[in-house]
C-alpha positions in Angstrom: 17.0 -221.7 -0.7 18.4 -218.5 1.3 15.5 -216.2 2.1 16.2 -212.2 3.7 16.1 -212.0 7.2 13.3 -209.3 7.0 10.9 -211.8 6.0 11.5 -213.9 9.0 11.1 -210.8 11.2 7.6 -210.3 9.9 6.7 -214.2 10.8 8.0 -213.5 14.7 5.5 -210.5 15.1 2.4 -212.0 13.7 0.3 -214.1 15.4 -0.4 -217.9 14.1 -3.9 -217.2 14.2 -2.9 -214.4 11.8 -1.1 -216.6 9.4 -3.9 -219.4 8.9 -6.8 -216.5 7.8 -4.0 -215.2 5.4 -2.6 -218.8 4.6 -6.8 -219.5 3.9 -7.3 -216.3 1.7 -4.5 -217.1 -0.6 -5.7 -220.4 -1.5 -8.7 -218.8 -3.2 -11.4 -221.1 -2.1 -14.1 -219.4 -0.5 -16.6 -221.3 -2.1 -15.1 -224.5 -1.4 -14.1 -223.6 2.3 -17.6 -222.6 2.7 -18.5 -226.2 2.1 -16.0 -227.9 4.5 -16.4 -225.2 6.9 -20.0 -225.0 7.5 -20.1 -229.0 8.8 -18.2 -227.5 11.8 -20.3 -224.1 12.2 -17.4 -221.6 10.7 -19.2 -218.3 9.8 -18.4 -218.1 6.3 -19.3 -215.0 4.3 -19.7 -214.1 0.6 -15.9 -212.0 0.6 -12.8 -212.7 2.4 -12.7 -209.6 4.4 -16.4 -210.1 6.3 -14.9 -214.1 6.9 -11.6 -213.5 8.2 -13.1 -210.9 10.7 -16.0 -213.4 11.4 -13.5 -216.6 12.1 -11.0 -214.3 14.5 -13.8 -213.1 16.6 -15.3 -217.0 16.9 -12.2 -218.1 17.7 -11.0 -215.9 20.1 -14.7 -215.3 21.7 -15.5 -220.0 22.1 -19.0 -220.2 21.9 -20.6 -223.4 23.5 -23.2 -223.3 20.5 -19.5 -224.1 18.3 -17.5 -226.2 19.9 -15.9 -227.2 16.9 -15.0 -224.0 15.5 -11.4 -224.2 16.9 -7.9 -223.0 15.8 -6.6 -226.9 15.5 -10.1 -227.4 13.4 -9.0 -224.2 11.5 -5.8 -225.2 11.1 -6.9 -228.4 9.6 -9.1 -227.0 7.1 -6.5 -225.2 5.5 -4.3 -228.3 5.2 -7.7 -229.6 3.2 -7.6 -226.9 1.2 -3.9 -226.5 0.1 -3.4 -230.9 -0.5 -6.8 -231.4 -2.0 -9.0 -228.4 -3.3 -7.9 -228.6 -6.8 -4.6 -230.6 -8.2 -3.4 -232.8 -10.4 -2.3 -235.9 -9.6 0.3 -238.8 -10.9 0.5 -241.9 -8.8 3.2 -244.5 -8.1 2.7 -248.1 -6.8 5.7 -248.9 -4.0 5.6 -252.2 -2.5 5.0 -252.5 1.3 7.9 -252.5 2.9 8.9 -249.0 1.3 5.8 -247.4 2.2 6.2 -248.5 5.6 9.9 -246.9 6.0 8.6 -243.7 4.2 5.4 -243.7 6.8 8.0 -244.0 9.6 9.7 -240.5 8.6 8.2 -237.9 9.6 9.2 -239.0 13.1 13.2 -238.6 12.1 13.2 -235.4 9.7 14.8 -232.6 11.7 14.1 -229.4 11.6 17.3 -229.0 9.1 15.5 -230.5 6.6 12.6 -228.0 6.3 13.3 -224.2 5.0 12.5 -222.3 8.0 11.2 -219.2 7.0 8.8 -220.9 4.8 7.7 -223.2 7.5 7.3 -220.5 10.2 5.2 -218.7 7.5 3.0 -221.6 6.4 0.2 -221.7 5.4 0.8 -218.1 4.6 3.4 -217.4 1.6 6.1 -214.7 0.7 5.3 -211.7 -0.9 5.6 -211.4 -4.0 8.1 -208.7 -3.7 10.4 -210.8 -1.9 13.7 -210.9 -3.4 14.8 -215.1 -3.3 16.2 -217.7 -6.1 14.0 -220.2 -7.6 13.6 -223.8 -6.1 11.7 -226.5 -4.3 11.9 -226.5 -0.3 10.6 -228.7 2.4 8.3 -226.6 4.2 5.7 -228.7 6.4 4.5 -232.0 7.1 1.3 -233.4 8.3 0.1 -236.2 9.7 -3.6 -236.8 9.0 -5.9 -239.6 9.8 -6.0 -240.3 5.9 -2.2 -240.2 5.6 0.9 -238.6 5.6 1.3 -235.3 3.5 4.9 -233.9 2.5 4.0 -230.6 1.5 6.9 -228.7 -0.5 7.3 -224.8 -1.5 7.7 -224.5 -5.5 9.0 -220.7 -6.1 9.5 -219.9 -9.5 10.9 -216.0 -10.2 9.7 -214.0 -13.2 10.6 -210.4 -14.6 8.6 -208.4 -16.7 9.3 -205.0 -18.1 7.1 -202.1 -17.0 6.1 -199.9 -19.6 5.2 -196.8 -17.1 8.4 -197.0 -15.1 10.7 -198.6 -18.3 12.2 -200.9 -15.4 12.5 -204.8 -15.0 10.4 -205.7 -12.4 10.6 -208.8 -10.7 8.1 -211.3 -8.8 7.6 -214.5 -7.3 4.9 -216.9 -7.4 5.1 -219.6 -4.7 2.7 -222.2 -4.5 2.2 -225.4 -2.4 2.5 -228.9 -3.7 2.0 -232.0 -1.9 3.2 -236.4 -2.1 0.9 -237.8 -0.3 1.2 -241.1 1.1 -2.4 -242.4 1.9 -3.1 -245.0 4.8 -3.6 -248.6 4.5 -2.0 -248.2 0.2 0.7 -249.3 -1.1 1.5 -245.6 -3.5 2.7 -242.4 -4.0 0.6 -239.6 -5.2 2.4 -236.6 -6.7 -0.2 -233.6 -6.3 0.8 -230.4 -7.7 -1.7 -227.7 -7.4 -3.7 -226.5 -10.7 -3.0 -222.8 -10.0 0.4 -224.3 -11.9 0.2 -223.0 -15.4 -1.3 -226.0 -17.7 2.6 -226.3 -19.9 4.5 -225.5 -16.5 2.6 -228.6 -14.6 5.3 -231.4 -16.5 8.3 -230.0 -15.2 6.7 -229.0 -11.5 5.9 -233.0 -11.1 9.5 -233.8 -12.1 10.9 -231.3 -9.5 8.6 -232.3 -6.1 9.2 -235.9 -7.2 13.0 -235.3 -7.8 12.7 -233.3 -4.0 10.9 -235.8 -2.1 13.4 -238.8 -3.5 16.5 -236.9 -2.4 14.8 -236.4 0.8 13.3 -240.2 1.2 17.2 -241.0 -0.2 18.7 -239.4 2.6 17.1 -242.0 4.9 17.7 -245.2 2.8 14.6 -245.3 0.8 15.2 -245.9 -2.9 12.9 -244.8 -5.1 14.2 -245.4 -8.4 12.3 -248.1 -8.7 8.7 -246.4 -8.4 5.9 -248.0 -11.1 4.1 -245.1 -12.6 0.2 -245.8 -13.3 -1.4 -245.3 -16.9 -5.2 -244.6 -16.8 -5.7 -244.6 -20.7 -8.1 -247.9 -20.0 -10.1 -245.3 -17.3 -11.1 -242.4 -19.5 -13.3 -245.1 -21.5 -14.3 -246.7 -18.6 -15.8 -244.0 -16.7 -17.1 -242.5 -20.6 -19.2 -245.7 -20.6 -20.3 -246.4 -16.9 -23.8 -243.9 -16.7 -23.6 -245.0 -13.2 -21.1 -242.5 -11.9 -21.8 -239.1 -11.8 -22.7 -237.2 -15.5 -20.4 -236.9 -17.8 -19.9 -233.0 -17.9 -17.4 -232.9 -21.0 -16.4 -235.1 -23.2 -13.7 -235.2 -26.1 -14.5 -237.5 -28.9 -12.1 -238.2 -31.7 -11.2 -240.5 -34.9 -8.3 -242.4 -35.8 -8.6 -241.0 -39.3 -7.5 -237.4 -40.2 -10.8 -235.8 -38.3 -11.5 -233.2 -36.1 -12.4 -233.7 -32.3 -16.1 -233.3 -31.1 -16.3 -231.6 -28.2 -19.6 -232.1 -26.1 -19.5 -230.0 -22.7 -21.9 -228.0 -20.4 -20.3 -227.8 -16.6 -22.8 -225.3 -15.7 -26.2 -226.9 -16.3 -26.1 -229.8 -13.6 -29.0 -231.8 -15.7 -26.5 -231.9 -18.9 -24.6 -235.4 -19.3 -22.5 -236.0 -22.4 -23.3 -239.7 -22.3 -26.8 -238.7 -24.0 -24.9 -237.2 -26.8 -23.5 -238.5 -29.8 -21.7 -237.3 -33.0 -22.9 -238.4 -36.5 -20.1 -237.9 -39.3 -22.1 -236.9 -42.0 -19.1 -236.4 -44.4 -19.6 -239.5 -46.1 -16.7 -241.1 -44.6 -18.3 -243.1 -42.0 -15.8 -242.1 -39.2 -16.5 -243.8 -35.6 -15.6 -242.3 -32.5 -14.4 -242.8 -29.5 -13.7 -241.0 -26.0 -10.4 -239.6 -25.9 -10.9 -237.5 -22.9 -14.0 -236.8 -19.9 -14.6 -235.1 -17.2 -17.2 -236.8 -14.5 -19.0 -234.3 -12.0 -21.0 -235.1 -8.5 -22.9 -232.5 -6.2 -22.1 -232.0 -2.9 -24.6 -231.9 -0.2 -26.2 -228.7 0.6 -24.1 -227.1 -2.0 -25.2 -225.1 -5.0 -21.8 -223.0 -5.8 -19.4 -226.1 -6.8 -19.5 -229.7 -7.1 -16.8 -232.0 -7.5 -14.8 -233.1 -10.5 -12.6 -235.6 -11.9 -10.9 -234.9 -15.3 -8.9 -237.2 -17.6 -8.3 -234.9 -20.7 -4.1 -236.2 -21.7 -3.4 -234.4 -24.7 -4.2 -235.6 -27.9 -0.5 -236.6 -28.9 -0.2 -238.6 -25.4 -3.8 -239.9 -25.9 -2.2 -241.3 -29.1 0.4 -243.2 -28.7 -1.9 -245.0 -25.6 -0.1 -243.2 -22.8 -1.8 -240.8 -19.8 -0.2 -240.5 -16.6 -1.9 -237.3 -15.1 -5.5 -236.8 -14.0 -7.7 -234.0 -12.2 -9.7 -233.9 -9.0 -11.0 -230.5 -8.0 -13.3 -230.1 -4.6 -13.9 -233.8 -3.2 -16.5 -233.9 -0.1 -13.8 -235.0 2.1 -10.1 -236.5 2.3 -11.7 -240.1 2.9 -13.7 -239.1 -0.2 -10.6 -238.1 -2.2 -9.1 -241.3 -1.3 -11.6 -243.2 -2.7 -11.9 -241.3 -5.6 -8.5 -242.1 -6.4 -8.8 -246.0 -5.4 -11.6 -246.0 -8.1 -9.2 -244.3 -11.4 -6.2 -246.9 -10.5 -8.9 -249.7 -10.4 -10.0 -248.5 -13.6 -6.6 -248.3 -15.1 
């Protein structure tokens, strides 16, 4: 992917310091950075203006009071917030001694392999008025203490007539999306960030998976053989177990020519769908079951968002026994979001 060399000027001249507050204030998550920021004493405010000013002067004035607000902490909740804030995921089980050669390669990826202007920018992102082709590039990886995270550019390029000017004008929309290889499991999580249109997300899994195996390929690592995880047997599962978080939506369907029922409140934190139920008073005794849920938990000391985990396949999928995608939006933590995962295979 061939970016202008004015773009790469701008990088050189701004600081990295610079980058990471614009990097954070494009992912959107104030409330959620507020959060995972606050454990470390970041000065979070209500806008991004007030925040970004507050974070710069703490970091470049230490306080002993804050010892952990730090550029490398900074730096590190960004990397939260752009693998794990809010994504969908697909998962694939690998057998040991694959994951161990892909573990080994970040070590032996050169600096050829990654789109430099993109990398220098990360976590910041091209304007929009950037003039570039479409594609998937390489553009960081990080090593965490919860596993390794390959974390790929996806620019897609739109034009759109303008009705003042009577001109084509076109934009980019860049986002990041991450495979993730957790420590001490044997998979591959395919996370592709939910600020993806909803009908674009299908054909952004196919290209970071179809990225990240020419890449692993390059090195001798196979991946043809990948075993992709159904959790049609987990929707049901977590439905029925009242002892995981409440149930903040449910879909409940028929197998007879029916409507769905749709019980949902994600705003009142007291509502559970569980305590529900739907009565077919049509005469035609219909019984229902869950096709899709959603399963919410509050996070500590947190009124503005809680965390979510959604399996909601489309109908037609949901059908014919098949769902390969679910949601996870805020976890407390990355050894939380690990977990969380652990818990959807085991229920699959």
């Amino acid at each position: 992917m061939s970016l202008p060399e004015k773009d790469f000027k701008i990088v050189q001249s701004t600081s990295h310091l610079e980058l990471i507050l614009i990097g954070l204030e494009k992912t959107e998550e104030l409330h959620y950075l507020s959060f995972l920021a606050k454990k470390q004493g970041f000065r979070i405010s209500n806008e991004w203006t007030k925040t970004r000013d507050q974070i710069s002067e703490d970091i470049l004035n230490p306080n002993s009071l804050r010892p952990e607000v730090t550029l490398i902490n900074l730096e590190k909740l960004v990397d939260q917030l752009i693998i794990s804030a809010d994504h969908s995921y697909r998962v694939y089980s690998v057998d040991n001694s694959m994951v161990s050669k892909i573990r080994n390669l970040p070590s032996k990826i050169s600096d050829s392999y990654f789109n430099s202007q993109l990398s220098a920018l990360y976590p910041a992102k091209l304007d929009p008025a950037t003039i570039v082709a479409s594609g998937v590039a390489l553009t960081k990886i990080k090593t965490l203490d919860s596993g390794i995270a390959f974390i790929f550019s996806v620019i897609d390029v739109s034009t759109t007539f303008d009705q003042n000017s009577h001109q084509l004008i076109t934009s980019i929309i860049q986002n990041f999306n991450t495979v993730f290889i957790p420590e001490g499991s044997e998979r591959i999580e395919v996370r592709i960030t939910n600020k993806v249109k909803k009908n674009d997300r299908d054909e952004c899994f196919r290209k970071v998976l179809e990225s990240f195996h020419n890449l692993v390929g390059t090195f001798g690592v196979d991946l043809r053989s990948l075993n992709q995880y159904c959790f049609y047997n987990s929707i049901d599962s977590y439905y029925l177990d009242s002892a995981v978080g409440r149930a903040s939506s449910i879909i409940m369907t028929t197998n007879e020519d029916s409507n769905d029922a749709v019980l949902s409140n994600r705003r009142n934190r007291n509502y559970c769908a569980r305590t529900q139920s739907v009565v077919d008073d049509s005469g035609k005794n219909h019984k229902y079951t869950c096709r899709a849920v959603s399963i919410r938990w509050p996070l500590e000391n947190e009124n503005r968002c809680e965390c979510e985990l959604s399996i909601e396949p489309h109908k037609h999928t949901w059908e014919m026994g098949h769902c390969y995608t679910f949601e996870i939006k805020h976890p407390s933590s990355l050894a939380h979001l690990n977990r969380l995962v652990d818990d959807v295979i085991n229920r699959a």
